[in-house]
C-alpha positions as CSV (number, residue, x, y, z in Angstrom):
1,X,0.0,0.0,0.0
2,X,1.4,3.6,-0.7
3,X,2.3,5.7,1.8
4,X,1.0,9.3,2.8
5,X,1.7,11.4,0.0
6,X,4.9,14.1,1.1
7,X,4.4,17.7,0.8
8,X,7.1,19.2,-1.5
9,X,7.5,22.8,-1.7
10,X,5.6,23.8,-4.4
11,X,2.6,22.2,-2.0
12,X,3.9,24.8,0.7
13,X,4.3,27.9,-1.8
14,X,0.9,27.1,-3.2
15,X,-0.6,26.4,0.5
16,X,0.9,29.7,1.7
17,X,-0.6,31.6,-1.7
18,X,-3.6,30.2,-0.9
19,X,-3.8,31.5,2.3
20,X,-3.2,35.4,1.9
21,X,-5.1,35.4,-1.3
22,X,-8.2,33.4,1.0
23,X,-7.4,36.2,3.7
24,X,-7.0,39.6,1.5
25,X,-10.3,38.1,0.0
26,X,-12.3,37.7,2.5
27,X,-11.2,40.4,5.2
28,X,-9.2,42.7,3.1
29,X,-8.2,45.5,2.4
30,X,-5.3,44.4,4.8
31,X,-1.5,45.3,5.2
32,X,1.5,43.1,5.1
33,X,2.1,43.7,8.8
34,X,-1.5,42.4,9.1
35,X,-1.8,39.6,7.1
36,X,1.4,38.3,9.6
37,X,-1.2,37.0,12.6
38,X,-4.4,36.2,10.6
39,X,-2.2,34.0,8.6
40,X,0.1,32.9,11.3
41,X,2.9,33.0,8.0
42,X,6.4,35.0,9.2
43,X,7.3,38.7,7.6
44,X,9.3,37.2,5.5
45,X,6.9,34.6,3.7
46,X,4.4,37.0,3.9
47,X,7.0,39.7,2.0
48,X,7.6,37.0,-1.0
49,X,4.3,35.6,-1.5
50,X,2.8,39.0,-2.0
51,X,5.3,40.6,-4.2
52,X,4.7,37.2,-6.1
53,X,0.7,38.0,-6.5
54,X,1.2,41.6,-7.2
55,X,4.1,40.7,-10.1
56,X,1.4,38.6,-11.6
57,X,-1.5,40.9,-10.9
58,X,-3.4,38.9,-9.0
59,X,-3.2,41.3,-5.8
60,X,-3.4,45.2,-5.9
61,X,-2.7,48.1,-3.4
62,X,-5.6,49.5,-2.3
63,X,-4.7,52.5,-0.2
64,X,-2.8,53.2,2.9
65,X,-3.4,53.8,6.7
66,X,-1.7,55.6,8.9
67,X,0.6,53.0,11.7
68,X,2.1,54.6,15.1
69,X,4.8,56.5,14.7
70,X,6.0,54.9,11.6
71,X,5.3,55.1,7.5
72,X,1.4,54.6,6.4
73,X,0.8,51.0,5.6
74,X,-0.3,50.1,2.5
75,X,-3.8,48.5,2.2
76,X,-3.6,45.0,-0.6
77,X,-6.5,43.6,-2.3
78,X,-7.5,41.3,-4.5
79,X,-7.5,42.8,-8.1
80,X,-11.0,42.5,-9.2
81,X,-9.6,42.7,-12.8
82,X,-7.4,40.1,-12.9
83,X,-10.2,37.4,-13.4
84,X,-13.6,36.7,-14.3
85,X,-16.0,34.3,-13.9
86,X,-19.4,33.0,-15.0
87,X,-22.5,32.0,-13.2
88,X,-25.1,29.9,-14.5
89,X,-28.9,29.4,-13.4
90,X,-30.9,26.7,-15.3
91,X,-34.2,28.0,-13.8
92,X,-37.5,27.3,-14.1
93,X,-38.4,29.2,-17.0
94,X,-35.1,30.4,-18.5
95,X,-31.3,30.1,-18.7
96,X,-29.6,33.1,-16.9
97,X,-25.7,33.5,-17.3
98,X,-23.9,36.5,-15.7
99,X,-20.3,37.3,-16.0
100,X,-18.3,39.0,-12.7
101,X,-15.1,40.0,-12.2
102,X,-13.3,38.8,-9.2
103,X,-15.4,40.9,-6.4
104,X,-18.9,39.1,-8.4
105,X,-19.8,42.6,-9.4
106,X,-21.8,42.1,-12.4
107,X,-20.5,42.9,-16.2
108,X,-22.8,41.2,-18.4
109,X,-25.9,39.2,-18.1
110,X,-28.2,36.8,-20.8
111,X,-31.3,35.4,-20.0
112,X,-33.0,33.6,-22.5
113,X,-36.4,31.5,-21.9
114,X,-36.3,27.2,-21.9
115,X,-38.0,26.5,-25.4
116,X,-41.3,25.6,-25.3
117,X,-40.6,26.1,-21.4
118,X,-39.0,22.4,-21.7
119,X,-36.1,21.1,-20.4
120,X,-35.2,19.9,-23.8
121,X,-31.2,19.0,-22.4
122,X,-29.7,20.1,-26.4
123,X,-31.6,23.4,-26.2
124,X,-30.3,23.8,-22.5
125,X,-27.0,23.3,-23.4
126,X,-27.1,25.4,-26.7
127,X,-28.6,28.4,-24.2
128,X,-25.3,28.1,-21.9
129,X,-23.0,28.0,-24.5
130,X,-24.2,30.6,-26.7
131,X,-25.3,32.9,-23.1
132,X,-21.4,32.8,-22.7
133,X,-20.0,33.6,-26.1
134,X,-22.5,36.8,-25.7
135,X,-21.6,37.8,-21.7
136,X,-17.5,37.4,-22.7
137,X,-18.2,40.0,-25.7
138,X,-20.8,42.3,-24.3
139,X,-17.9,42.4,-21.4
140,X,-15.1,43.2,-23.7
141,X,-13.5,40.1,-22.1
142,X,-10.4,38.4,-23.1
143,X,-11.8,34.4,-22.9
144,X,-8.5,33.4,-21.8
145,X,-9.9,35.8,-18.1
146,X,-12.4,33.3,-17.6
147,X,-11.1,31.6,-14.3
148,X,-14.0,29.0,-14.8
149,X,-18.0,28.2,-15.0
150,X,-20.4,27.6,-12.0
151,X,-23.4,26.1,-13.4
152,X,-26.6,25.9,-10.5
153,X,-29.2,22.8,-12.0
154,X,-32.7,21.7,-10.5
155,X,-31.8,17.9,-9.9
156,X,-28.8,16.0,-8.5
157,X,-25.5,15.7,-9.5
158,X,-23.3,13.4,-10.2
159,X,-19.9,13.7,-10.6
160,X,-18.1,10.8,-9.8
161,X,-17.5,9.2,-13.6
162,X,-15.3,9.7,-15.8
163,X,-17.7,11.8,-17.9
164,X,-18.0,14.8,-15.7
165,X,-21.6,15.9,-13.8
166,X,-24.2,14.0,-15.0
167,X,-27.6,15.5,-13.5
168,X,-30.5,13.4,-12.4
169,X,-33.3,15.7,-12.5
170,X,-36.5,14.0,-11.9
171,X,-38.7,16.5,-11.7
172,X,-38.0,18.0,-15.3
173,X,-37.2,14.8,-17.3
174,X,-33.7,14.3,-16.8
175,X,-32.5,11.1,-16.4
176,X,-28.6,10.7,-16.2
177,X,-28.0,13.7,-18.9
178,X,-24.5,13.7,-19.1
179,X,-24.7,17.7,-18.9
180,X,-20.9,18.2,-18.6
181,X,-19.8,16.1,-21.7
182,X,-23.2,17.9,-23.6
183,X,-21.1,21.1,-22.7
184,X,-17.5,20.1,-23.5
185,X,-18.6,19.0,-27.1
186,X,-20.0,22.7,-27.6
187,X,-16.5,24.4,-28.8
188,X,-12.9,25.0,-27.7
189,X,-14.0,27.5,-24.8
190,X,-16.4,25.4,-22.9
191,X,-13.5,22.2,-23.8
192,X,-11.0,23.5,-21.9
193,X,-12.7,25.7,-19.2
194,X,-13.1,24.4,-15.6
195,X,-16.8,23.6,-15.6
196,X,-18.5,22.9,-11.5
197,X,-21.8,21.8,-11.7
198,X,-23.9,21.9,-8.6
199,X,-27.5,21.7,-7.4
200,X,-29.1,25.2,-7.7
201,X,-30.3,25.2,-4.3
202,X,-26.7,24.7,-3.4
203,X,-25.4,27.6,-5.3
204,X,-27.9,29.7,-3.8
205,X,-26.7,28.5,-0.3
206,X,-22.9,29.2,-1.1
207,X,-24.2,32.7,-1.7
208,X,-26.2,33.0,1.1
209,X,-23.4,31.6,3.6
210,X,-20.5,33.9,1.9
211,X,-22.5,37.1,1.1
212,X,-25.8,37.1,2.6
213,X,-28.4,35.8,5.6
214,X,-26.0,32.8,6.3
215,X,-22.8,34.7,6.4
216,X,-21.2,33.9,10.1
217,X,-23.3,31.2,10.8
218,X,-21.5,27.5,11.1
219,X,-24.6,25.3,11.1
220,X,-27.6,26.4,9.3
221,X,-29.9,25.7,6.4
222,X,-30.4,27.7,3.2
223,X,-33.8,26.8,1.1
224,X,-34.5,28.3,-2.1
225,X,-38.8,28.3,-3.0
226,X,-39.5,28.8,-6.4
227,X,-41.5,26.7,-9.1
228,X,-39.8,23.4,-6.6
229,X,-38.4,23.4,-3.4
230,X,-34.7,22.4,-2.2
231,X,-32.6,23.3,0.6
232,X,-28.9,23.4,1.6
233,X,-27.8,22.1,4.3
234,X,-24.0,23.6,6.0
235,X,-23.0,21.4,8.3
236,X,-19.9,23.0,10.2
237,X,-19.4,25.6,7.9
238,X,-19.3,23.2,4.9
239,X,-22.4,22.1,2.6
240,X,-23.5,18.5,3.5
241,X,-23.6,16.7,0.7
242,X,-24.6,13.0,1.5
243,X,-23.3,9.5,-0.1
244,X,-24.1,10.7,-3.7
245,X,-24.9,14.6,-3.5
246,X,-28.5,14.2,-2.8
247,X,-28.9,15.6,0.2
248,X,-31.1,18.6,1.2
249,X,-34.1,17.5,-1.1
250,X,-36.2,18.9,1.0
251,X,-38.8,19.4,-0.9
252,X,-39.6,16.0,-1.4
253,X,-39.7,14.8,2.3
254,X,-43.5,13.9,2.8
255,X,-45.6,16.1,4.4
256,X,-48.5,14.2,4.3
257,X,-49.2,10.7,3.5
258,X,-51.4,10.1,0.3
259,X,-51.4,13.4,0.1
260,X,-51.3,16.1,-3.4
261,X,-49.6,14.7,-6.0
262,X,-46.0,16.0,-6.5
263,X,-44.0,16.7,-9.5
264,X,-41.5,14.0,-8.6
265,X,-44.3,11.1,-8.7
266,X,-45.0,10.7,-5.2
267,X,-47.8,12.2,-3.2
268,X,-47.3,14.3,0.1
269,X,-44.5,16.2,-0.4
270,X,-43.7,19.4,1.1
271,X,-43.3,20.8,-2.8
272,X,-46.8,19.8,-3.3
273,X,-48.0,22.2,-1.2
274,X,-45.5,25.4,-1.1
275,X,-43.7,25.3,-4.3
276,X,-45.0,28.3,-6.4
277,X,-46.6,25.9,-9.6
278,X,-48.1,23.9,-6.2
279,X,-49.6,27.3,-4.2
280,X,-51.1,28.7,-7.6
281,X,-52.8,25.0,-8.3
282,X,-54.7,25.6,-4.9
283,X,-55.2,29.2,-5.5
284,X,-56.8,27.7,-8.6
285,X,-59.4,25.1,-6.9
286,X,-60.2,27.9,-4.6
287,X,-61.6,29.8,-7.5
288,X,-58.5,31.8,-7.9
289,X,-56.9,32.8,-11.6
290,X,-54.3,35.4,-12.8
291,X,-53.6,37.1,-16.2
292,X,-50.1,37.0,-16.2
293,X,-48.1,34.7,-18.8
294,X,-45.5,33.5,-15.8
295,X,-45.3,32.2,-12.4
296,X,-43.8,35.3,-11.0
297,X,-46.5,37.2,-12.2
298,X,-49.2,35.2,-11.0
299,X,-47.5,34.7,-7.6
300,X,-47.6,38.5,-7.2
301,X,-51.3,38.6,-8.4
302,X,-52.4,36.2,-5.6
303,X,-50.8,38.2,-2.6
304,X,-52.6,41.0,-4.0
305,X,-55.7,39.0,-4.0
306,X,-58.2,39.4,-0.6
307,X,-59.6,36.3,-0.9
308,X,-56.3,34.2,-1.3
309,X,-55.5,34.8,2.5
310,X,-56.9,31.7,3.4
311,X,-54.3,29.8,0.6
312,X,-51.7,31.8,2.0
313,X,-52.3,31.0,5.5
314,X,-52.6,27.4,4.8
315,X,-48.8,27.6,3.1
316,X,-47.4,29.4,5.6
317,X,-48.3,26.8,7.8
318,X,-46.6,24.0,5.7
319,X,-43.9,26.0,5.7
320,X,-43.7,26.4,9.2
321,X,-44.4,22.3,9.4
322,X,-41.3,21.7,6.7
323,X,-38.7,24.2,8.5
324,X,-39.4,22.2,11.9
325,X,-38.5,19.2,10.3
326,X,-35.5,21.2,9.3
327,X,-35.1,21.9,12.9
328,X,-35.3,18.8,14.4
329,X,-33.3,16.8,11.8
330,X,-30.2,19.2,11.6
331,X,-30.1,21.8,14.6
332,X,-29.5,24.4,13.0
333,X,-28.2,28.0,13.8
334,X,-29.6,30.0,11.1
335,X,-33.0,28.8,8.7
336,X,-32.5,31.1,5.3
337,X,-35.8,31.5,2.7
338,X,-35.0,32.2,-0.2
339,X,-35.6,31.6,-4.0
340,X,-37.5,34.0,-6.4
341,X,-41.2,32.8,-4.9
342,X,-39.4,32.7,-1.4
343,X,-38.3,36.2,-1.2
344,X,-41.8,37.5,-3.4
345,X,-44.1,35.3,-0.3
346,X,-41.8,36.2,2.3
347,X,-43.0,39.7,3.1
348,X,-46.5,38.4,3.6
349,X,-45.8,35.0,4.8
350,X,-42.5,35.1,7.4
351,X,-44.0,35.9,10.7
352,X,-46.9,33.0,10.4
353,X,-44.0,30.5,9.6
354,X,-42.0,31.6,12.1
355,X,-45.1,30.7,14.6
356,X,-46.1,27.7,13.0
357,X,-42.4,26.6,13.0
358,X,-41.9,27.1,16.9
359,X,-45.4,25.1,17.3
360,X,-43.8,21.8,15.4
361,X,-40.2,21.9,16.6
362,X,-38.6,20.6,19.3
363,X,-38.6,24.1,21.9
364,X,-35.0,23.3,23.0
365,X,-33.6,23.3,19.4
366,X,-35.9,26.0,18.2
367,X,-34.8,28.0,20.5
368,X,-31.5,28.5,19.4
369,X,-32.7,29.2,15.9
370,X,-33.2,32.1,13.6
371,X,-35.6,32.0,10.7
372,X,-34.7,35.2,8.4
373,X,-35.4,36.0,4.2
374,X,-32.6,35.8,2.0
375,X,-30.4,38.8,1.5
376,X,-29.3,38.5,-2.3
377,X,-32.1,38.6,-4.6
378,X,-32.9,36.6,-7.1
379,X,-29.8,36.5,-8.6
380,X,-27.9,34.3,-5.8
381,X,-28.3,30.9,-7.9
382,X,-25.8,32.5,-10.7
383,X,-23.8,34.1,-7.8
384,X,-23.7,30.9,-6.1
385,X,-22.6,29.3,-9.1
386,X,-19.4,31.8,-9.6
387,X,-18.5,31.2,-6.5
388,X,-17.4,27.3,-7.3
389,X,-14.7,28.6,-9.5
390,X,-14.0,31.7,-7.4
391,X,-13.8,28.7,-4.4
392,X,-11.4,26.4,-6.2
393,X,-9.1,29.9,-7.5
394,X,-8.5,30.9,-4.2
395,X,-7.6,27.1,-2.9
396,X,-5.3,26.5,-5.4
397,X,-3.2,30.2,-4.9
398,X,-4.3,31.6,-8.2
399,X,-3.5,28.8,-10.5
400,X,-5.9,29.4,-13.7
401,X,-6.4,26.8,-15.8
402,X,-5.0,23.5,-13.5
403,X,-7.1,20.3,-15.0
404,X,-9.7,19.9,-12.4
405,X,-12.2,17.2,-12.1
406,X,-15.6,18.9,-12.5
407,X,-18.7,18.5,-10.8
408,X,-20.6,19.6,-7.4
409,X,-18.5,20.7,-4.5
């Protein structure tokens, strides 16, 4: 049997790069002398491996502050220039790609609607592809910038073949599409570009944790609502991802037995009864209707409609039912709604679910809980997505175009 692999000290440099880009990125603007505790590195380490990122332009001054006694520091960053990236949302109605530099401000943006509003897997892929060629020009972007592709999906994926992420995505028809290879095959860029390919409710959480509601929290559990219902789930700081990347299906843990038929096939699930196609369906058989063409629209035409309280009520109390399962499966910290129909409901609907959540939970655990909305929009599944790249930049000190194995992470 080999033996434990030895560090050599390219591992070190990398491990030490790594580290000050991971700490100028996430706390910085810092100085040199202050980078020297948070990083627990010596002066002198510190003193190569940043002129090393600022020779290659990786790391940037960013002012200077005033020290005791002495010469003003000067502040360092991470050059928001010196990369970009690409999110990806496969939603529920359209594909939305974004482009970002290195701080995920936004440059560019496509959306362009499913065809048919089917999850045809060519069309999908033909929608990424060509939403990238079209962000990297309407940026002004050199393709050889492009630090890598985040791509949130409604499924599970699988990335543990030699093929790449192949996404089971019951709910819309998708059955082992081997999404990853689809993409490679679609030109030279998307051939040789780190692709990550992750649940979209898990995207969504990664924003959530490093930019929004979740951020500080260790244990907690991000849900995105929209057409379906997910959820993910941090377990000490880190998303829980389960024997085969499945985990934090929420949506389709059952609610009621024999209950509404879901999307997935089974009846009962929590989806059933607060995913947005499932509220409007019982807004429907109430005597409800809407004139608007798409979901969002007609969402927003039932909370302005008196005599949907009673629907509304109703969900909020599912909701309430599902985040105590939530609760009392996973102790969580911090409970984060969000998702486009989670954010437009959550307004009307978050104090009820916060009651009906502290009824069926466990006191004790629910106690030391917060429920709270999102905090990024609904743009966090393409932000989310970015960040995968982003992620694996900053672990590997700034290497580029390293052959990584793709997939959810």
């Amino acid at each position: 049997m080999p033996g434990p692999r030895r560090r050599t000290v390219r591992d070190l440099r990398r491990n030490n790069r790594a580290t000050v880009l991971s700490k100028l990125y996430f706390e910085g603007p810092l100085s040199r002398q202050e980078l020297v505790p948070l990083t627990g590195l010596s002066s002198g380490s510190i003193s190569n491996v940043v002129s090393e990122l600022v020779a290659e332009g990786l790391v940037e001054e960013a002012g200077s502050v005033d020290s005791d006694g002495g010469r003003p520091r000067t502040l360092l960053r991470v050059a928001p220039g010196s990369g970009h990236l690409a999110g990806v949302d496969v939603g529920e109605t359209r594909v939305r790609v974004e482009l970002f530099d290195l701080s995920l401000k936004e440059l560019a943006r496509v959306e362009a609607p499913l065809p048919d509003g089917r999850y045809d897997a060519e069309g999908v892929v033909s929608l990424i592809a060509d939403g990238l060629t079209r962000v990297i020009a309407e940026a002004g972007a050199a393709p050889a910038s492009l630090i890598g592709v985040g791509i949130g999906v409604p499924g599970i994926v699988d990335a543990s073949g030699a093929e790449g992420a192949v996404v089971h995505g019951q709910t819309i028809g998708w059955d082992a599409v081997p999404l990853e290879a689809m993409l490679r095959a679609q030109g030279e860029l998307l051939a040789e570009l780190p692709l990550f390919v992750d649940n979209g409710a898990k995207t969504l959480g990664r924003a959530e944790m490093w930019f929004g509601a979740g951020r500080g929290a260790r244990n907690a559990v991000i849900t995105l609502i929209g057409s379906g219902v997910g959820a993910c789930v941090i377990a000490d700081g880190v998303p829980y991802q389960g024997s085969s990347s499945s985990a934090g299906e929420w949506g389709h843990t059952v609610l009621q037995v024999g209950g509404r038929a879901c999307r997935c096939g089974a009846r009962g699930c929590l989806e059933a009864y607060v995913g947005a196609e499932a509220l409007l369906e019982r807004w429907r058989e109430t005597g409800g209707s809407w004139s608007s063409p798409d979901e969002e629209g007609a969402l927003a035409e039932l909370l302005e409609d008196p005599s949907a309280d009673g629907v509304l009520d109703e969900t909020a109390e599912f909701l309430g039912a599902g985040i105590a399962d939530l609760v009392n499966l996973f102790n969580p910290e911090r409970i984060v709604v969000g998702g486009w129909a989670g954010l437009l409901l959550g307004p009307r609907l978050i104090e009820p679910v916060r009651r009906a959540a502290a009824a069926y939970a466990l006191r004790h655990p629910f106690a030391q809980t917060t429920v709270e909305l999102g905090r990024l929009g609904p743009d966090a599944v393409t932000v989310g997505a970015a960040t995968l790249p982003l992620a694996r930049f900053l672990e590997k000190g700034g290497t580029r175009r390293e052959p990584i194995v793709s997939g959810a992470s």
